[in-house]
Each structure stands twice: as C-alpha cells, then as structure tokens.
C-alpha positions as CSV (number, residue, x, y, z in Angstrom):
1,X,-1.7,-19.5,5.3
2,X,2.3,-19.3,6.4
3,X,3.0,-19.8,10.3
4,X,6.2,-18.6,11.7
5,X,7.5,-17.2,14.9
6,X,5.9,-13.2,15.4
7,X,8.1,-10.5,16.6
8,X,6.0,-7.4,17.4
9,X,6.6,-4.2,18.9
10,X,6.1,-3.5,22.2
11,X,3.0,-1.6,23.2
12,X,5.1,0.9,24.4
13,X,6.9,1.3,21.5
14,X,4.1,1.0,19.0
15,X,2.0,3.7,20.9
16,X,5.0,6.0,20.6
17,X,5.8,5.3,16.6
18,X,1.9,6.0,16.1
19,X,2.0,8.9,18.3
20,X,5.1,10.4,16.4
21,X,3.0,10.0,12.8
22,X,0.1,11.1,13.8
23,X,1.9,14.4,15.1
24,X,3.7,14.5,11.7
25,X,0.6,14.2,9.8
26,X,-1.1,16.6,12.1
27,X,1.9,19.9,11.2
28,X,3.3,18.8,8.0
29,X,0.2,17.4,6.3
30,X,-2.7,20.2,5.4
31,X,-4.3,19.9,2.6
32,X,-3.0,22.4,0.7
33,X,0.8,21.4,1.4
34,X,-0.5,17.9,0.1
35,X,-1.6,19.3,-3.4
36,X,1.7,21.0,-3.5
37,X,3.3,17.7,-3.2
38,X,1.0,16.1,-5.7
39,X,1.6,18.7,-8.5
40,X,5.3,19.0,-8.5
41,X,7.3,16.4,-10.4
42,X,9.2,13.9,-7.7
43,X,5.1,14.0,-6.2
44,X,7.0,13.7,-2.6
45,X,9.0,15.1,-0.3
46,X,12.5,14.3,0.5
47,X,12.8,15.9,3.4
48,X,9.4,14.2,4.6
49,X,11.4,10.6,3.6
50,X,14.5,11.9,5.6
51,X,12.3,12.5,8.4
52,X,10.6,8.6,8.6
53,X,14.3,7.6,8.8
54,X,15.0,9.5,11.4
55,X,11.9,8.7,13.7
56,X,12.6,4.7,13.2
57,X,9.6,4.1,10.6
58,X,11.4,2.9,7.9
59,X,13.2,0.6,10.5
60,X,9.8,-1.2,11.5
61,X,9.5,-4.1,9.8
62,X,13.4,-5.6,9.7
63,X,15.1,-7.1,11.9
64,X,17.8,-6.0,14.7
65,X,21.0,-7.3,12.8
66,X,20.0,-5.9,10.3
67,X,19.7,-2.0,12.1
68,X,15.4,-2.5,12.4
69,X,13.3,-2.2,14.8
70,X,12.3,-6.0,14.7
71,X,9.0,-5.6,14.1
72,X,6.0,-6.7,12.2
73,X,3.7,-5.9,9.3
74,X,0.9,-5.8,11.9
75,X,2.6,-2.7,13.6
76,X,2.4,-0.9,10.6
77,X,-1.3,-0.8,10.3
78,X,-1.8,1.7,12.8
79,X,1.2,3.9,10.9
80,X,-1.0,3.1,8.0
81,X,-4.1,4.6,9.2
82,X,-2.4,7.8,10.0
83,X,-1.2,7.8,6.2
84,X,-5.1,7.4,4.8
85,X,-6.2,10.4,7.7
86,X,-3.3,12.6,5.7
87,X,-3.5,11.0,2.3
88,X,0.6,11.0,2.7
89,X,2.1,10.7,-0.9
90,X,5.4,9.5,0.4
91,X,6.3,5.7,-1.1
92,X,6.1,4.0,2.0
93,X,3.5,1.4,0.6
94,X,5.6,0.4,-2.6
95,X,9.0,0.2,-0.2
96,X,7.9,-1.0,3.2
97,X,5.3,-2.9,2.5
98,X,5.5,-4.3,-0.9
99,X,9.1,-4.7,-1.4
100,X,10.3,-4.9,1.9
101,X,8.1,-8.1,2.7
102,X,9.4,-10.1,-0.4
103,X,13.2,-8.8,0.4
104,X,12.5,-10.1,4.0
105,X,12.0,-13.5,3.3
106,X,14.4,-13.8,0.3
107,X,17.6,-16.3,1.8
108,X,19.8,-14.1,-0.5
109,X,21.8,-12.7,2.3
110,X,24.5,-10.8,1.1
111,X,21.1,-8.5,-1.0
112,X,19.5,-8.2,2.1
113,X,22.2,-6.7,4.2
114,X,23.2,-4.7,1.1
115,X,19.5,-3.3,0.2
116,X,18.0,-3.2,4.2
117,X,20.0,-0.4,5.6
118,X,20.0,1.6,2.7
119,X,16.1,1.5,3.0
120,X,16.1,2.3,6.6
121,X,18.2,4.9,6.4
122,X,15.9,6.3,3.7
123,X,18.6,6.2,1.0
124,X,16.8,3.7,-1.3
125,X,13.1,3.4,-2.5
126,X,12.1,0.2,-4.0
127,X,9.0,-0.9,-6.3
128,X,7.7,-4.3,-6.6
129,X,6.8,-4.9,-10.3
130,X,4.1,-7.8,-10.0
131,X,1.4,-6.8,-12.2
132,X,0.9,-7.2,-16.2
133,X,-2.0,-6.8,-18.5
134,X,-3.5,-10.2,-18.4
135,X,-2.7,-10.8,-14.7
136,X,-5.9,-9.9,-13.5
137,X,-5.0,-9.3,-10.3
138,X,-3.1,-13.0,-9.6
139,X,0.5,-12.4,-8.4
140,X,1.2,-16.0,-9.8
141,X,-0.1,-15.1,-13.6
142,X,3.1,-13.9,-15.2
143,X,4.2,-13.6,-18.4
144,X,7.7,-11.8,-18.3
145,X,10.1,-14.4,-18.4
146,X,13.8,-15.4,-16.8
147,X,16.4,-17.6,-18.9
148,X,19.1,-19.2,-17.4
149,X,22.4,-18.3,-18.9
150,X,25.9,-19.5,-17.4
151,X,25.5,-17.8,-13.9
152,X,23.2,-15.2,-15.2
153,X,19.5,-14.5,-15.8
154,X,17.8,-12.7,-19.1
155,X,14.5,-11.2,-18.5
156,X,12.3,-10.0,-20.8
157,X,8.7,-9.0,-20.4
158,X,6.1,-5.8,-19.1
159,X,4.7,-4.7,-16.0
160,X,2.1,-2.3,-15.1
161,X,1.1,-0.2,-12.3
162,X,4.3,0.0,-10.8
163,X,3.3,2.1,-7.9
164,X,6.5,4.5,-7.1
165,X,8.2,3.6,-10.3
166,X,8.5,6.7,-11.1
167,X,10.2,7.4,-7.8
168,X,12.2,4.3,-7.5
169,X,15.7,3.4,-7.0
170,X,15.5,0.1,-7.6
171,X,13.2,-2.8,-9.0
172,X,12.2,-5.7,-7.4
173,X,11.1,-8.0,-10.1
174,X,8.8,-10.9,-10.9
175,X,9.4,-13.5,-13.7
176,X,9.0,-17.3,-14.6
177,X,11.7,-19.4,-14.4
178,X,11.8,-20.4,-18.3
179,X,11.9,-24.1,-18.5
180,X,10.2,-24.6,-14.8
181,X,6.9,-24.1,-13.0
182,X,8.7,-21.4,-10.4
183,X,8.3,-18.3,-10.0
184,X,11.8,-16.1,-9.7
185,X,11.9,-12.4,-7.9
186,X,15.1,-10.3,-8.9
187,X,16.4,-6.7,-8.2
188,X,16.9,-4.4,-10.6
189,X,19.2,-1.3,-9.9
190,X,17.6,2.1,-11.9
191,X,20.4,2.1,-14.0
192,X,20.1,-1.1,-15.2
193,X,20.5,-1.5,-19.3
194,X,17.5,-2.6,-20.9
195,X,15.4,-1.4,-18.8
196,X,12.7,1.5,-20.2
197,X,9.9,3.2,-17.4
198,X,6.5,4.8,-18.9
199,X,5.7,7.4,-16.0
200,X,1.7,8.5,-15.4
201,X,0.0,9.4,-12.3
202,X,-3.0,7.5,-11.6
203,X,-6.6,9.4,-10.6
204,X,-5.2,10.3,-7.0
205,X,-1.9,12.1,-7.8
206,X,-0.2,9.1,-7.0
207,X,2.8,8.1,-10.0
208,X,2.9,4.7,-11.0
209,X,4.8,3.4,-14.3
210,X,4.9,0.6,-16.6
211,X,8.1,-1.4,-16.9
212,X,9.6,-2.6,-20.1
213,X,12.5,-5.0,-19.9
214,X,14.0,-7.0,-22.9
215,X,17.2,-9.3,-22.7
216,X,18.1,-7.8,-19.6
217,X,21.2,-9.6,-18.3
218,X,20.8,-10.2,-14.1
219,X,23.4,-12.0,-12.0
220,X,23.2,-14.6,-9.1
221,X,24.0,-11.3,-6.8
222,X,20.8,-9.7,-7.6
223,X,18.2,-13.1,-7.5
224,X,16.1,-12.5,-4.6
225,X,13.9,-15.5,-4.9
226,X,14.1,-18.9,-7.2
227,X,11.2,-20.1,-5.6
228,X,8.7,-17.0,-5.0
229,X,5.2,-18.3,-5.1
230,X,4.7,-18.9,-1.6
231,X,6.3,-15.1,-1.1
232,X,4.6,-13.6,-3.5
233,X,1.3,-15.0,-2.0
234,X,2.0,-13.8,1.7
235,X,3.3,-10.2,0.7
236,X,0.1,-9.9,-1.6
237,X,-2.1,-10.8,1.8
238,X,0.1,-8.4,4.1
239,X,-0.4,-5.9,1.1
240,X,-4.1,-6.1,0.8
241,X,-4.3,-6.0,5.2
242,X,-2.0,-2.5,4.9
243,X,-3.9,-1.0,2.1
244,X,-7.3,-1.4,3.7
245,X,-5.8,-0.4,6.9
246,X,-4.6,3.5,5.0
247,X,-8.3,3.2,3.7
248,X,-9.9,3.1,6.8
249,X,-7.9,6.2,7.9
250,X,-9.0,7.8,5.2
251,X,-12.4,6.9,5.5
252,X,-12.3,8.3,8.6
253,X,-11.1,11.3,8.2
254,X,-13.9,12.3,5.5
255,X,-16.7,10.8,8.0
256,X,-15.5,13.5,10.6
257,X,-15.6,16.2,7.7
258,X,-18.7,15.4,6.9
259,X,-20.1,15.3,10.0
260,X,-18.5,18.2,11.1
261,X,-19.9,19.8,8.0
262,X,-23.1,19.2,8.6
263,X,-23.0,21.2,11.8
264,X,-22.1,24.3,10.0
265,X,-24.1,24.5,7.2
266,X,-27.2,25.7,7.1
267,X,-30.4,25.6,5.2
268,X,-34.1,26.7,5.6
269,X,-32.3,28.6,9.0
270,X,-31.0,25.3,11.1
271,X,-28.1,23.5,10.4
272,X,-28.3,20.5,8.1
273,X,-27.1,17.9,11.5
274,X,-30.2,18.7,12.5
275,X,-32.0,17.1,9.3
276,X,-33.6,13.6,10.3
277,X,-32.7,12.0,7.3
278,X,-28.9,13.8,6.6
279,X,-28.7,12.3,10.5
280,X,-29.3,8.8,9.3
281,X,-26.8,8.8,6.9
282,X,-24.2,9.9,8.9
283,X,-25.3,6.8,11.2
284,X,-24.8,4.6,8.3
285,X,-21.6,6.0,7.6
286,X,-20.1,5.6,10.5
287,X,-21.9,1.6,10.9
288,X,-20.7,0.4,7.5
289,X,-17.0,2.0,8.8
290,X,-17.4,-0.1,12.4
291,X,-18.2,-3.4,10.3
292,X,-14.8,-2.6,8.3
293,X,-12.5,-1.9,11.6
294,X,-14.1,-5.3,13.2
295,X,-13.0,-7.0,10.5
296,X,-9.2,-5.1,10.3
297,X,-9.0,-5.7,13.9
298,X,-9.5,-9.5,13.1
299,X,-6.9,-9.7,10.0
300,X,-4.4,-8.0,12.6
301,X,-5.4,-10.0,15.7
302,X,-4.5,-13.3,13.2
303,X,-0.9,-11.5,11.6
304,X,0.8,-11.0,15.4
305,X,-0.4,-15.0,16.1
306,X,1.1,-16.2,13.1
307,X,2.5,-13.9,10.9
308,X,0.0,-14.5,8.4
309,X,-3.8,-14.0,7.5
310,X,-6.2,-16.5,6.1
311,X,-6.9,-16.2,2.1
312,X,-10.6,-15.8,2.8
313,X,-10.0,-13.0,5.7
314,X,-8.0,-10.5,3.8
315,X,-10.4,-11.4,0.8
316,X,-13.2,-10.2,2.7
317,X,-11.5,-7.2,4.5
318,X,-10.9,-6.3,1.1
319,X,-14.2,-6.6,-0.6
320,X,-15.7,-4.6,3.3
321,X,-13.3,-2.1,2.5
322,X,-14.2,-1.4,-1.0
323,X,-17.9,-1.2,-0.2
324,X,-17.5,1.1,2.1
325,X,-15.3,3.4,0.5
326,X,-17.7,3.4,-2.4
327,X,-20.8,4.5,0.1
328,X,-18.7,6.7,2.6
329,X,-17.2,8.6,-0.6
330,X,-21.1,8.4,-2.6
331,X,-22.6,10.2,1.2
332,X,-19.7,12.8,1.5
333,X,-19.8,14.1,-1.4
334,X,-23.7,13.8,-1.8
335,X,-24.0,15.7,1.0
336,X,-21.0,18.4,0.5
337,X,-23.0,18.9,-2.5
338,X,-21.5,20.6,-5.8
339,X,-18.0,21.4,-3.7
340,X,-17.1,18.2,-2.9
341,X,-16.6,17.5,-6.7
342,X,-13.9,20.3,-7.1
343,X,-10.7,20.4,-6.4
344,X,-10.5,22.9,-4.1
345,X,-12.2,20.8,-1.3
346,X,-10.3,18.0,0.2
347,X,-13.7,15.5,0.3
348,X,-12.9,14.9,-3.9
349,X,-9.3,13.7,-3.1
350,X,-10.4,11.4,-0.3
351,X,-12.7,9.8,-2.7
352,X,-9.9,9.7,-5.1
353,X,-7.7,7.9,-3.0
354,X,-10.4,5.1,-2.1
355,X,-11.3,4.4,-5.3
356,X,-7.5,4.1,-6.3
357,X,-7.4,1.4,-3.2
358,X,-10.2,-0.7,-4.0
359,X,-9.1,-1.0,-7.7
360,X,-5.2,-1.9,-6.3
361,X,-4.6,-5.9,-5.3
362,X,-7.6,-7.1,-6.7
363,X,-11.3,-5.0,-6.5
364,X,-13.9,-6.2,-4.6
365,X,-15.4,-8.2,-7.3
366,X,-11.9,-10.0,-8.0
367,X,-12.0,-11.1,-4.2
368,X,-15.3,-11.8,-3.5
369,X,-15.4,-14.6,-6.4
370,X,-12.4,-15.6,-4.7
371,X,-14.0,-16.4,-1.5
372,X,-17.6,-17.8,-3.5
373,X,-15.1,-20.0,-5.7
374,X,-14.0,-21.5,-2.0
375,X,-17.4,-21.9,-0.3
C-alpha cells in the first residue's frame, strides 16, 4: 500500500458537492428519463456532463494549479453513492476515477496540464483500456505490447471492456515495454490511425468496447507512464473502493423500494410488511447492507490517512459488496414478484447494475482467493 500526503475537501465543501448531486439526481434522474438515456445512441447526456462541470464535480480530484478542487478519491465516494441511488449513466467512473487517477500521478507534465482542464471543464472524456482476454482480472497481466522506435512507441495488442469507449475522446493505454519487465501507460487521441473500437453495451445499458490497436506509432508527448505497475495497482484499489461505493447507493435505493413496497401491497387483506417472515427479510437486507457500509467506512477512513487502501481491505469490500448485491437483488425481486423481472419496473435495472459491478475489477471469487492466497 502507497503513502503520500492527503488533501481532502473540507467538510463544508464536501457536504455541499454531495448535497448539489443528490439534488441533481433527485430532478433530473427518474426512472423513466434514465431508460431514455440508456436507449438512445451516445447512452448519456451532454447537457447532464456540462452540468458536473459547472457544479465543480469534474474538478474534484485534481489539483488547484491545475483549475481542481484539490481533492481526493475519498470525497468522491459520497458523490458515488448518489450515482448508484440514480443509476447515473454519465462516464464519470471511466474519466474521474479510472483515468484520472493514472493521469494524476503520471510525471508527464506538459499531458497533464494539457488533458486536466479539458476534463474539468467537461470537454474531454477518457477511458482506461486495462483489460484483455487472458487478464483475468490482474491490471499487471498484459499482453499488448510497446516497441521502442527512435523517440516513438509502436503498440500493438486488444483490450476489452473498455467502459465509455464508446463515448471516449481519448484512450489511456496499457502496454509492456517490449524488451523490459515494465509496464508503459500512453494516451491515445480518438482519431488516432490504427486504432479500431468494437462498441456493445453490457447487461445494464452501460457501452463498453473492445480496442484493437496494431503498429500504432505514439510519441514521447503522449507517454503517460514508463514505469506503471505501482499506478496501475493503486488506481485499480481506488477503483474497486468507488465502485462498491455506487453499489451501495444502489443497493440502497432498491432496499427502500422494497420496503416501501411491501407497505402497499396487499394480500389475503393486510399488507405484505405485516408478514412475519417478508419482515425478516427486509431485516436481513438491510443487516447484510450495514456489514457492507462498515466496511466502505473503513476503506475510506484508511484513503484520507494515506491516500491509499490495503490489498486485503478493498479485497474484502469487494467480495461484501458482491454478496450483498447478489442477496439484496435475489430478495427484491423475490419479493416484487413477476414485475420485478420486467422492464418496466426499476427493481430489474438495479439488479442489473449490481451484477454488472461485482463482475467489473475482479468478482468476488477473483478477490476472495486473493485474500485466502495471503492468509
């Protein structure tokens, strides 16, 4: 685990960011606005991606020189939460979290202060393109490969599950260093030659792509990282902490429909709340999500101490998260009966989006041999 010095927003501040996204979600955020979004082609709004710039979200994580807010990836779990409650489509995972914690630590300084204030003034969206076929899951198994030519770099190789591809501006890239046991991260512009995109939407209405690059020339301008395992490790942890932070939200957002719909429908003359056994559930349900925000609480308590979070930590807050998605989704829709399989009821898409979550970073079988293959 990395230690560095923390900034972090001030209560103050944070309280009113959260404030302002919850508020968004609330007006801008129904449900049937969302499967709008998810059916038309860009599968996001602009004007929604305007709007973060505006109200200083897309500012968060990066520093003051740099026109940021100076803060951390610990005040974006809040933020993050408020996305899961919504199910926001927006590509603030791929871009704020995923790319902009590699681009952060990248000693490519001229990049930064060319790519950083386009981002925060939500003129460019970025995808981190980590993940191949035989990676399973490791951000350090790569196959794509970067050759050393003059003052250049040619990469060739495939990536998968580009979350935002589709939607991207730009690339940021990861290769080995042909010839060297390093790891090398590099942007790639859309319009880059050589480069081909295979666009699908995964089971949430998300898009996601797989990128095919072959003798693709990049120069020393556009190198991000010559020496990216340690980054790539760190932004895979902050990641995994941010994901399960949108999951919670989400997970609670279908624990208060389900509750609430329990109160409403009735059977046999009563409302089902008042079923002993429906009753229990919903006390499990809520339990199993307690046991999952003690342990968020924990990851986020460690990231604004030392900008980091143990291995094992976010390996367990991943494989808590998972679980709990799988019997929080399982219950809601077991007790929505029938409806909560179709479309027409937001309970399915909730599911949806939790099962897309615990299959991203590594499942919850991937990290909990992680953390048996350390005891």
């Amino acid at each position: 685990m990395m230690t560095h010095t923390v900034n972090t927003l001030s209560p103050e501040v944070r309280d009113m960011l959260v404030d302002s996204v919850q508020k968004f979600v609330d007006s801008e955020y129904d449900f049937e606005s969302r499967r709008s979004l998810a059916a038309s082609k860009l599968g996001y709004s602009e004007k929604h991606w305007q709007l973060f710039a505006e109200l200083g979200w897309l500012a968060i994580p990066f520093s003051e020189d740099l026109g940021g807010l100076d803060g951390d990836f610990s005040d974006m779990a809040d933020v993050a939460e408020c996305f899961g409650r919504g199910l926001v489509l927006e590509p603030f995972f791929s871009t704020l979290v995923q790319s902009a914690n590699v681009l952060k630590q990248s000693h490519n300084e001229a990049l930064k202060t060319k790519l950083i204030p386009k981002i925060i003034a939500g003129e460019l969206i970025l995808a981190l393109a980590w993940e191949e076929a035989g990676s399973g899951s490791n951000p350090l198994s790569v196959s794509s490969v970067a050759s050393r030519v003059e003052d250049s770099y040619l990469l060739s190789g495939e990536k998968v599950v580009v979350l935002a591809g589709p939607q991207a501006q730009g690339f940021i890239v990861s290769a080995k260093l042909e010839g060297e046991d390093q790891l090398g991260l590099f942007y790639l512009p859309e319009d880059t030659l050589g480069v081909t995109l295979e666009n699908y939407r995964l089971v949430d209405g998300s898009q996601a792509a797989t990128l095919s690059f072959d003798q693709v020339r990049i120069g020393a301008a556009n190198v991000v990282s010559l020496n990216a395992k340690t980054t790539l490790e760190s932004s895979f942890r902050s990641a995994i902490f941010l994901l399960c932070a949108e999951a919670l939200g989400a997970m609670e957002k279908l624990l208060r429909t389900t509750a609430d719909y329990t109160k409403t429908r009735k059977q046999f003359g009563a409302p089902i709340a008042s079923f002993q056994v429906l009753r229990h559930l919903i006390a499990d349900m809520s339990v199993i999500l307690k046991k999952t925000r003690c342990l968020l609480d924990h990851c986020t308590g460690q990231l604004r101490e030392t900008g980091d979070i143990d291995e094992m930590d976010v390996a367990a807050l991943k494989v808590q998260t998972g679980r709990a998605a799988q019997f929080i989704g399982r219950q809601a829709i077991q007790i929505h009966g029938g409806i909560g399989m179709t479309d027409e009821l937001d309970v399915g898409h909730y599911v949806k989006r939790l099962t897309v979550i615990d299959g991203l970073l590594g499942n919850g079988r991937f990290h909990l041999q992680k953390i048996t293959s350390a005891l």
